[in-house]
C-alpha positions in Angstrom: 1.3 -13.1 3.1 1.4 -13.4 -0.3 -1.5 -12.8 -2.2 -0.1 -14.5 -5.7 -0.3 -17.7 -3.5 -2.4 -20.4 -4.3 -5.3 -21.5 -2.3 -3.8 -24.1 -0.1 -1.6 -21.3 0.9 -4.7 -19.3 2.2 -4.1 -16.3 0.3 -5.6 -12.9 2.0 -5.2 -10.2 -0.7 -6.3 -9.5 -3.9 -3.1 -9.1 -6.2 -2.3 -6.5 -8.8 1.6 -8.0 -9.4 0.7 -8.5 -12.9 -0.3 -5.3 -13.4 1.5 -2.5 -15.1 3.4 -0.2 -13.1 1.0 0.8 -10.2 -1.2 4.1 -10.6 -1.0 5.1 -7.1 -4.4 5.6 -5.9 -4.2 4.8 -2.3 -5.7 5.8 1.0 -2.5 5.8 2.6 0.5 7.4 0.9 2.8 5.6 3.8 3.8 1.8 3.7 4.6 0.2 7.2 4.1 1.3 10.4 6.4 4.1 11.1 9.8 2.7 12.9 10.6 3.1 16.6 13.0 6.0 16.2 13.8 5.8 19.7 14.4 2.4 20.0 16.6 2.1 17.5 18.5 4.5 19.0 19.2 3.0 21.8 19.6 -0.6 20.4 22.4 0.8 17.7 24.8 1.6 20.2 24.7 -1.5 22.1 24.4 -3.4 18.2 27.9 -2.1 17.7 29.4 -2.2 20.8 28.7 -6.2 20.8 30.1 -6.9 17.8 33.6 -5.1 18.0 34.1 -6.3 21.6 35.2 -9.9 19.9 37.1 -7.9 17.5 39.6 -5.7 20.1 41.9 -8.3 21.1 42.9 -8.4 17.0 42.7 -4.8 16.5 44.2 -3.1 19.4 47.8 -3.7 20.4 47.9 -5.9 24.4 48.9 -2.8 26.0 46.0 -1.2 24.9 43.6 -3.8 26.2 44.0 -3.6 29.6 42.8 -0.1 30.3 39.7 -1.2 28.6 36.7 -2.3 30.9 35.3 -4.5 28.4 38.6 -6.7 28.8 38.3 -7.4 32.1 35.1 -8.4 31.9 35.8 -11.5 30.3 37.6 -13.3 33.0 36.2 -13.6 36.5 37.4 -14.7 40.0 34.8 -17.1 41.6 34.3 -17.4 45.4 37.5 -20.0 45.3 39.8 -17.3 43.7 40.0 -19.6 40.7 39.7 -18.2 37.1 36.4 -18.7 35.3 35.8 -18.3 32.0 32.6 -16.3 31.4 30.0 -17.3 28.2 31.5 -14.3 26.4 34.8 -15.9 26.5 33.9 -19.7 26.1 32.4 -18.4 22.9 33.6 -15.0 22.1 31.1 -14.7 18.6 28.0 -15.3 20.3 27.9 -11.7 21.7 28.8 -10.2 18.3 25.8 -12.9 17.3 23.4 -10.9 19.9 24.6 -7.4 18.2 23.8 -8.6 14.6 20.6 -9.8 15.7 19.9 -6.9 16.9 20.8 -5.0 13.8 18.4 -7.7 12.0 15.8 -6.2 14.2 16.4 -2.8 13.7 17.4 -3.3 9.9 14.3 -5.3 9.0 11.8 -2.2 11.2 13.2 0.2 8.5 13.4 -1.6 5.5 10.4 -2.3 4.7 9.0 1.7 4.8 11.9 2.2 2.8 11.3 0.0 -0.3 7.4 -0.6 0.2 6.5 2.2 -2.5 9.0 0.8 -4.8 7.2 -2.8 -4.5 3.8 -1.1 -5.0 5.1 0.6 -7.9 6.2 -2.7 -9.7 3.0 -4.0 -9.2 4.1 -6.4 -6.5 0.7 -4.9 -4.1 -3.0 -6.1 -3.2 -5.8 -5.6 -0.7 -6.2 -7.0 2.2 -9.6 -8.9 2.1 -10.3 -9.1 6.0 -10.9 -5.0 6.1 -14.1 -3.1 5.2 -13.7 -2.1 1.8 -11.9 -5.2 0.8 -10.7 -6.1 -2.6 -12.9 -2.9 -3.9 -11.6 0.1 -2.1 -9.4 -1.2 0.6 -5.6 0.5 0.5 -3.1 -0.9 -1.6 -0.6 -3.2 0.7 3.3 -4.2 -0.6 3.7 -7.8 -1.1 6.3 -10.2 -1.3 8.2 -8.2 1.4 9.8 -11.2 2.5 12.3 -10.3 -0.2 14.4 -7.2 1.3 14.1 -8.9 4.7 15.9 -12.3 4.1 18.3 -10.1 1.5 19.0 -8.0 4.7 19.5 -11.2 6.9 22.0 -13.3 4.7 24.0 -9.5 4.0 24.2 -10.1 7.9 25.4 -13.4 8.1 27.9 -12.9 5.3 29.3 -10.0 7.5 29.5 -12.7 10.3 31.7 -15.2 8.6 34.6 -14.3 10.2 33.5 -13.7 14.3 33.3 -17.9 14.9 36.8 -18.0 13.7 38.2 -14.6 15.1 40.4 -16.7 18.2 42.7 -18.0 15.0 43.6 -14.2 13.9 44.5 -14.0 17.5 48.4 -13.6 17.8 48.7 -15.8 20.7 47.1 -18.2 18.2 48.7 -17.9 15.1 47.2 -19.5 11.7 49.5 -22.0 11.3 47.8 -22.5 7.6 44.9 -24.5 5.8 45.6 -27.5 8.1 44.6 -25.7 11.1 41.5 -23.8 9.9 38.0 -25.4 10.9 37.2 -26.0 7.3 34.5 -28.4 8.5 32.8 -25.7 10.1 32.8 -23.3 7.6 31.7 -25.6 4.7 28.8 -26.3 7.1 28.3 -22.4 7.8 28.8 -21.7 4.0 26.7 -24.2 2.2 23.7 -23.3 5.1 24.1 -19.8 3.4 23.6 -21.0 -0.2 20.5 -22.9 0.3 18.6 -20.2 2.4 20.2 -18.1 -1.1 18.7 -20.8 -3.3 15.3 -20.3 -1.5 14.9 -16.8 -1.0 15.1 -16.6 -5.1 13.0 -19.5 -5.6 10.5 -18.1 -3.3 10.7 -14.9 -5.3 10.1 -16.5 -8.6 6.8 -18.3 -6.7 5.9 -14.4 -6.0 6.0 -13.9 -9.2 4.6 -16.2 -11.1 2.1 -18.0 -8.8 3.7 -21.5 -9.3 0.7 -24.4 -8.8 1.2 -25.7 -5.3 1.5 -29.4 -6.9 4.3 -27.8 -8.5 6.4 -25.8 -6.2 6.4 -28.7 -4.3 10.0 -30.2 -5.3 11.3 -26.4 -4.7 12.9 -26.5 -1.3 14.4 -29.5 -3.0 16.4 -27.6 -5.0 17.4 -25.9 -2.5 18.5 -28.5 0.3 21.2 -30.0 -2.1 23.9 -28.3 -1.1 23.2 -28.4 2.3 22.7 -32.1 1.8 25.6 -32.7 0.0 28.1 -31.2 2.8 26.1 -33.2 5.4 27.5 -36.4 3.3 31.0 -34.8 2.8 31.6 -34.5 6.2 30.6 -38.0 7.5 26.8 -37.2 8.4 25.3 -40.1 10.3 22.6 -42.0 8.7 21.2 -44.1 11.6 18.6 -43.7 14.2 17.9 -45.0 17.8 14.5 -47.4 17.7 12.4 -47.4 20.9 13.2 -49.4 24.4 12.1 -53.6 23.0 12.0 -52.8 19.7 15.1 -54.3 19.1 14.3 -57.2 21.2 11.4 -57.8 18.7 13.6 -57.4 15.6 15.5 -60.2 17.2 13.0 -62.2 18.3 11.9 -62.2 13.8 15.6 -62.8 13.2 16.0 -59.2 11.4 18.3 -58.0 14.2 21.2 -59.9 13.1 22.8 -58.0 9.7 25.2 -55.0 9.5 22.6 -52.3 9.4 21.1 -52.6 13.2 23.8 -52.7 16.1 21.9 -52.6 19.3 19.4 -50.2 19.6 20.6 -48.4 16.1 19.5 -48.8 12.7 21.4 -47.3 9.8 18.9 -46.3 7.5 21.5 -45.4 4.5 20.3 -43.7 1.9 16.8 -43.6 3.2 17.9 -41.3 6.0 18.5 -38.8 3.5 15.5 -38.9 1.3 14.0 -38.2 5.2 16.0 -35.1 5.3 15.2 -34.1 1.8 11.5 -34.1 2.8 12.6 -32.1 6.1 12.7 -28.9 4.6 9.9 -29.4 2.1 7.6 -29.7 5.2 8.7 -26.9 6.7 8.7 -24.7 4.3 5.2 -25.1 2.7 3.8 -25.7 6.1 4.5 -22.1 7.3 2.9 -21.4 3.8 0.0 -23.3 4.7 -1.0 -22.1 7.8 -2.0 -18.4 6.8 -4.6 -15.9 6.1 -4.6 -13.6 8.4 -2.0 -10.4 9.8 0.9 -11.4 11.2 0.2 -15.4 11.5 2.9 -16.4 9.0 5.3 -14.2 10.9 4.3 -14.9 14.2 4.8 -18.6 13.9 8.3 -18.4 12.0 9.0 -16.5 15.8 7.8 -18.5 18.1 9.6 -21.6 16.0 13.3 -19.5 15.6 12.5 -18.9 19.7 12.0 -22.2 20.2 14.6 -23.5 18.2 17.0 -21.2 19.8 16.3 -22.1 23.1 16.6 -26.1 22.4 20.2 -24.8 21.5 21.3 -22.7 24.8 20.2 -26.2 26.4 23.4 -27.6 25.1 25.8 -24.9 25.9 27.7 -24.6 28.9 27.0 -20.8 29.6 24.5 -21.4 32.7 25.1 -19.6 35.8 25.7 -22.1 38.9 23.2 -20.9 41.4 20.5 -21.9 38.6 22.1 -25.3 37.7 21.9 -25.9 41.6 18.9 -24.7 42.0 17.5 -26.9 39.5 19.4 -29.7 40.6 21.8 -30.1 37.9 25.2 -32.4 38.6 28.6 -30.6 38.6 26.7 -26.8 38.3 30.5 -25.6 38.3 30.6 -26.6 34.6 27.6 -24.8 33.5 26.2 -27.5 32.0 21.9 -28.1 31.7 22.4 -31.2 30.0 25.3 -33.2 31.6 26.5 -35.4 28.2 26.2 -32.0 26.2 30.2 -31.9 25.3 32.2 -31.9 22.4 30.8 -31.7 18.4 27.1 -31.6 20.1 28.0 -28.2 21.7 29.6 -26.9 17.8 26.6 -28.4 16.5 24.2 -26.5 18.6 26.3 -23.4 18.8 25.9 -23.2 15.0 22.5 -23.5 14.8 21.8 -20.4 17.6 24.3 -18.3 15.3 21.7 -18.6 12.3 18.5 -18.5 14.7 19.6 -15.2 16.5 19.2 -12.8 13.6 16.4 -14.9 12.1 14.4 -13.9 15.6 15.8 -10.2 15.1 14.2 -10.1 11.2 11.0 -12.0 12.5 10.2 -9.2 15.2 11.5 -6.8 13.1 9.0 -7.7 9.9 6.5 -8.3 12.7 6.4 -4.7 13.6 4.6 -4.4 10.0 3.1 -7.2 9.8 0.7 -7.2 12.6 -3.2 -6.3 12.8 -3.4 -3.7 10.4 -0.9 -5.1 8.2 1.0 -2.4 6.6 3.4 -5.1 4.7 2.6 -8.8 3.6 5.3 -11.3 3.6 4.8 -13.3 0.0 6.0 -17.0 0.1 9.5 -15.7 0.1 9.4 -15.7 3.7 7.7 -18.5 3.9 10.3 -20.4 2.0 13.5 -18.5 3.9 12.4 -19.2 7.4 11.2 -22.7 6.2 14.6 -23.8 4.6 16.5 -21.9 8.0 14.8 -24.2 10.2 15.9 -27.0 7.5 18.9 -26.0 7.8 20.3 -25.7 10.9 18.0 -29.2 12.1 20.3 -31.0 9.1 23.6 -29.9 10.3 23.0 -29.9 13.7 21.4 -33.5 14.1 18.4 -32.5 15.9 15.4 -33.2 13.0 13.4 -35.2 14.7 13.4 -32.1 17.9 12.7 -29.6 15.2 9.3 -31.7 14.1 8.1 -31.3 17.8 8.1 -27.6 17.1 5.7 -27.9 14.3 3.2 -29.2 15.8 0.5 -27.0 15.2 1.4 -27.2 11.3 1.4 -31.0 11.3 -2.3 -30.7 12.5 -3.1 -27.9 10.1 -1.8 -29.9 7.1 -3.5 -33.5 8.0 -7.1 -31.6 8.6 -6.2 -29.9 5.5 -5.0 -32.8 3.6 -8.3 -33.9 2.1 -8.9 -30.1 0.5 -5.3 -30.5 -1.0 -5.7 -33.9 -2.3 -9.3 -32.7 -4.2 -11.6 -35.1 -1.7 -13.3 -32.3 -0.6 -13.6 -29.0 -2.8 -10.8 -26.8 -2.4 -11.7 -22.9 -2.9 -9.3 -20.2 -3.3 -9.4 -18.5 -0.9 -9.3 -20.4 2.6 -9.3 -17.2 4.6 -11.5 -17.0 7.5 -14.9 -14.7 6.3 -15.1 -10.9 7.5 -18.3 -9.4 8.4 -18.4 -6.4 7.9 -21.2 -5.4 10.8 -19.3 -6.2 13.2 -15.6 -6.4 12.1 -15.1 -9.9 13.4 -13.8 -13.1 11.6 -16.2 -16.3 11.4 -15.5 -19.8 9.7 -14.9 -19.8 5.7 -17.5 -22.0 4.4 -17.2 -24.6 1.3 -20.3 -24.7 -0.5 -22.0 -28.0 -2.0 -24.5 -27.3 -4.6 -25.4 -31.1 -4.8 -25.0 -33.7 -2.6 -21.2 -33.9 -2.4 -19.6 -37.9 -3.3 -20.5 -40.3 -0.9 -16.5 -41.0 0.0 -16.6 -36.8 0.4 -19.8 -36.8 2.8 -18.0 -39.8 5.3 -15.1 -37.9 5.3 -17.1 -34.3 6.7 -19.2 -36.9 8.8 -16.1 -38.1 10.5 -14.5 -34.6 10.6 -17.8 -33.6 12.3 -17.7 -35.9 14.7 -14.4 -35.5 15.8 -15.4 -31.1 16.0 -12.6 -30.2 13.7 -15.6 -29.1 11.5 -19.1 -27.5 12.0 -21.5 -28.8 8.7 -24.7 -27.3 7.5 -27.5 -29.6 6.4 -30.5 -29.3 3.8 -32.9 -31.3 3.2 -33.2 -33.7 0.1 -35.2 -32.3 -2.8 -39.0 -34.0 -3.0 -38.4 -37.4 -5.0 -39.2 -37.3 -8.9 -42.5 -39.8 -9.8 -40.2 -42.5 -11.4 -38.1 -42.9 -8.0 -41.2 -41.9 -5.7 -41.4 -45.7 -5.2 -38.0 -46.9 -5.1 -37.1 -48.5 -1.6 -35.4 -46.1 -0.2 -37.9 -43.4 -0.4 -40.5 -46.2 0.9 -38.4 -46.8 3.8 -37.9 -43.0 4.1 -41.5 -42.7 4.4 -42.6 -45.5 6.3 -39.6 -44.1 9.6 -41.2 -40.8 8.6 -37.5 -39.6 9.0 -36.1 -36.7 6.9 -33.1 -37.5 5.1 -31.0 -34.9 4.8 -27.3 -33.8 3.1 -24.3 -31.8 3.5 -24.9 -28.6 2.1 -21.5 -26.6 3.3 -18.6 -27.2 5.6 -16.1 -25.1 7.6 -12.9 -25.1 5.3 -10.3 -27.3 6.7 -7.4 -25.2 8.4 -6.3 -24.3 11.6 -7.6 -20.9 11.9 -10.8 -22.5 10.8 -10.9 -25.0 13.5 -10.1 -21.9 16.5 -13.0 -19.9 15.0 -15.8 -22.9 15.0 -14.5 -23.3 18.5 -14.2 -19.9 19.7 -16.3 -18.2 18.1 -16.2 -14.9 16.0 -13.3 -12.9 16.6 -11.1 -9.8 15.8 -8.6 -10.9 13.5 -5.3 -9.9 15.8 -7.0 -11.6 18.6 -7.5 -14.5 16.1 -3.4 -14.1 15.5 -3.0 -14.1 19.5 -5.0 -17.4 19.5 -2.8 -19.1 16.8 0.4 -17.8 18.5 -0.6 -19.1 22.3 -1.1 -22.5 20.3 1.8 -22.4 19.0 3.7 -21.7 22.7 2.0 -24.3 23.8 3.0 -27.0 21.6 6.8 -25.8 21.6 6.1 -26.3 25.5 4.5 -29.8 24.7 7.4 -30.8 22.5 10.0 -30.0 25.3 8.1 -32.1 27.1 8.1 -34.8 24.3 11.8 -33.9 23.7 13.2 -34.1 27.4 11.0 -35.9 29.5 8.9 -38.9 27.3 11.7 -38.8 24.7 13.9 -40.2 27.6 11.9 -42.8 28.8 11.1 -43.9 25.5 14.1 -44.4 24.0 16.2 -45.2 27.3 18.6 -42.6 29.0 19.7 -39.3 27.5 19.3 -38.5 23.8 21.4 -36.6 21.9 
């Protein structure tokens, strides 16, 4: 992660990106892990294979096409001798999709070796603080490395463009001119591009000048306006459903009578979108947030894309029959998990996988660095490019509210840490869990007190405490002085012969915080584990929420 970050980003590293140009005194003249050279050969091939198979029906002449295998394995016969279209032919760019993700992958393995001494020599380098050695004579790591990896991924989804429209360059379907061209879908597709653009060089400039978090708050702002702004071009919907009876009981106060509820359905106008301008503020910083260790930022921006992803293949109808059966699933024939998945929902959906497939690819990819020893760190540029994808794609796809299920673990890492960041309790810079060096394990951070913290402070930890999202350490008052030896308190104190004590640290408020008071010291990629099973679990959890609570709540299917 970035070490120019500020603390409620839970900076690990000790930056030198203000330095001059770097004098290269490192233990390690290598940056990264070296790449799987075998793997990406064998991924490569397939890469490229997958993305010109859409692409031979418009570059080969029809007599050509039928002596190629890969034509005929778009159309099958089922057991009725009916034709079936297969998934690669219902949607003809999702394998090309698969190949550029997998390019993402392999792209984002390589990169970062590539341009890491270039990074180091500008300066943009620290330590990491979690190793022995530390910020004195720990190896120089390359920062803000998030850079070259969401460059790489929006090159890729430029190159894409064209594969969701390739079936119009088709000569049994001719352009038949502007009219005809999905101009709804590309203005979506285009102005998604420019805000992850808009956020990748704001997340930069936050790299480089270590903007106050108070005031890089309204920066994913910035860049949601275009994505915004096409969302209200194109008609986007403004209302949302309200839970089984609540209706009843806006009728019942006589506020379920104007134009702005109809049903079960409140149009929330403009306030919708000052909702969705908050959206991808939220996401972004809380990926930012939740840090401080290898690979955690990363890790979580997976687990989301994965999740995220697979929410979307939930709407499409590419599932094979004998599953849809076996799960029970109405009319398996259509390949259909959710039954009222058809129509814009499905293009909705569909888009949002296109942009989530290569952002997985770049996630594992970085990972490969990333992870315990960290050989890269990300910077907030990542943190603000996967934060403003997920934005993204939950704004034009209609599915925020699903998207908030899958931060769950960062909702609860920014409440806990919510009175650090708003100064009732003191905020250090660095958050990061404390290494010992003895043993090589992690153990709580620790806020000091060197008096008795403010009374509002001290109920705060109390309750905290009580509720084991904190572990406190107590001292003893200092001895009364002689002109309040006799004050009423210290009479009382003495006559219950009771000691009364105060709060002289507390575990800092994160996440990764919490895990350690709970499960004790811990090697830091074990730590990383921990905060990644959480993380499954809770996109598990908001399934759950999603699909099976989420129903009953609200009443039938939701869309």
């Amino acid at each position: 992660m970035s070490s120019s970050s500020s603390a409620t980003s839970g900076p690990r590293t000790e930056s030198a990106s203000t330095s001059a140009p770097a004098d290269v005194d490192d233990t390690t003249t290598t940056y990264g892990h070296p790449p799987p050279v075998l793997l990406t050969l064998t991924i490569l091939p397939i890469s490229f294979l997958l993305i010109l198979n859409p692409l031979l029906p418009i570059l080969l002449p029809a007599s050509l096409l039928s002596y190629l295998p890969t034509s005929k394995s778009e159309t099958e016969i089922d057991h009725h001798h009916h034709l079936t279209q297969t998934p690669l032919q219902k949607f003809p760019a999702l394998q090309a999709n698969i190949g550029f993700a997998l390019l993402a992958f392999v792209g984002a393995c390589w990169v970062v070796p590539k341009v890491g001494e270039s990074f180091v020599n500008k300066g943009l380098k620290g330590r990491d603080l979690l190793k022995r050695g530390g910020r004195v004579s720990g190896p120089w790591v390359p920062e803000c490395l998030g850079l070259p990896c969401a460059s790489l991924y929006l090159a890729l989804m430029m190159l894409f463009i064209p594969f969701p429209f390739s079936h119009l360059f088709k000569s049994q379907y001719p352009l038949g001119g502007p009219d005809s061209f999905p101009q709804r879908e590309l203005t979506l597709y285009l102005s998604s591009l420019l805000s992850l653009l808009t956020a990748t060089l704001l997340g930069f400039i936050d790299d480089l000048f270590d903007i106050r978090w108070r005031h890089k708050l309204p920066i994913p702002i910035v860049a949601a306006v275009p994505t915004l702004l096409v969302y209200y071009s194109v008609g986007g919907v403004t209302s949302v459903v309200l839970p089984k009876g609540v209706s009843g009981w806006l009728n019942t106060l006589g506020l379920g009578n104007g134009s702005w509820i109809d049903g079960n359905v409140v149009d929330l106008g403009p306030i919708y979108y000052i909702y969705l301008v908050l959206l991808p503020t939220f996401t972004t910083n809380s990926i930012n947030i939740l840090a401080g260790i290898n690979g955690v930022e990363v890790l979580q921006a997976l687990i989301i894309a994965l999740s995220v992803a697979f929410n979307d293949l939930l709407f499409l109808p590419i599932w094979a029959e004998s599953i849809l059966t076996m799960l029970g699933v109405n009319k398996p024939q259509e390949g259909r998990m959710l039954e009222w998945a058809i129509g814009e929902v499905v293009d909705r959906h569909l888009m949002s996988l296109y942009f989530m497939a290569p952002l997985i690819g770049i996630c594992l990819g970085f990972l490969w660095h990333n992870w315990y020893p960290a050989r890269a760190f990300p910077g907030d540029t990542f943190c603000y490019f996967t934060g403003m994808a997920f934005g993204a794609v939950a704004i034009q796809g209609h599915f925020s509210k699903t998207l908030i299920l899958f931060f769950i673990p960062q909702i609860f890492n920014f409440i806990l840490s919510c009175p650090q960041l708003f100064g009732l309790v003191e905020c250090p810079r660095h958050r990061l869990p404390s290494f010992d060096e003895a043993t090589g394990l992690l153990n709580p951070s620790r806020v000091i007190f060197e008096k008795r913290p403010p009374k509002r402070t001290a109920i705060v930890l109390e309750i905290l405490s009580f509720l084991r999202l904190v572990r406190l350490e107590r001292s003893d008052l200092d001895a009364p002085s002689v002109s309040a030896a006799s004050s009423p308190e210290v009479e009382d104190s003495k006559a219950s012969g009771a000691k009364k004590q105060h709060i002289k640290s507390s575990t800092n408020l994160t996440i990764i915080n919490f895990l350690l008071v709970h499960f004790g010291p811990t090697r830091e990629d074990k730590l990383c584990a921990l905060v990644g099973a959480v993380q499954v679990l809770c996109s598990v959890l908001a399934f759950g929420i999603r699909y099976g609570v989420g129903s009953w709540f609200y009443g039938g299917d939701r869309r």
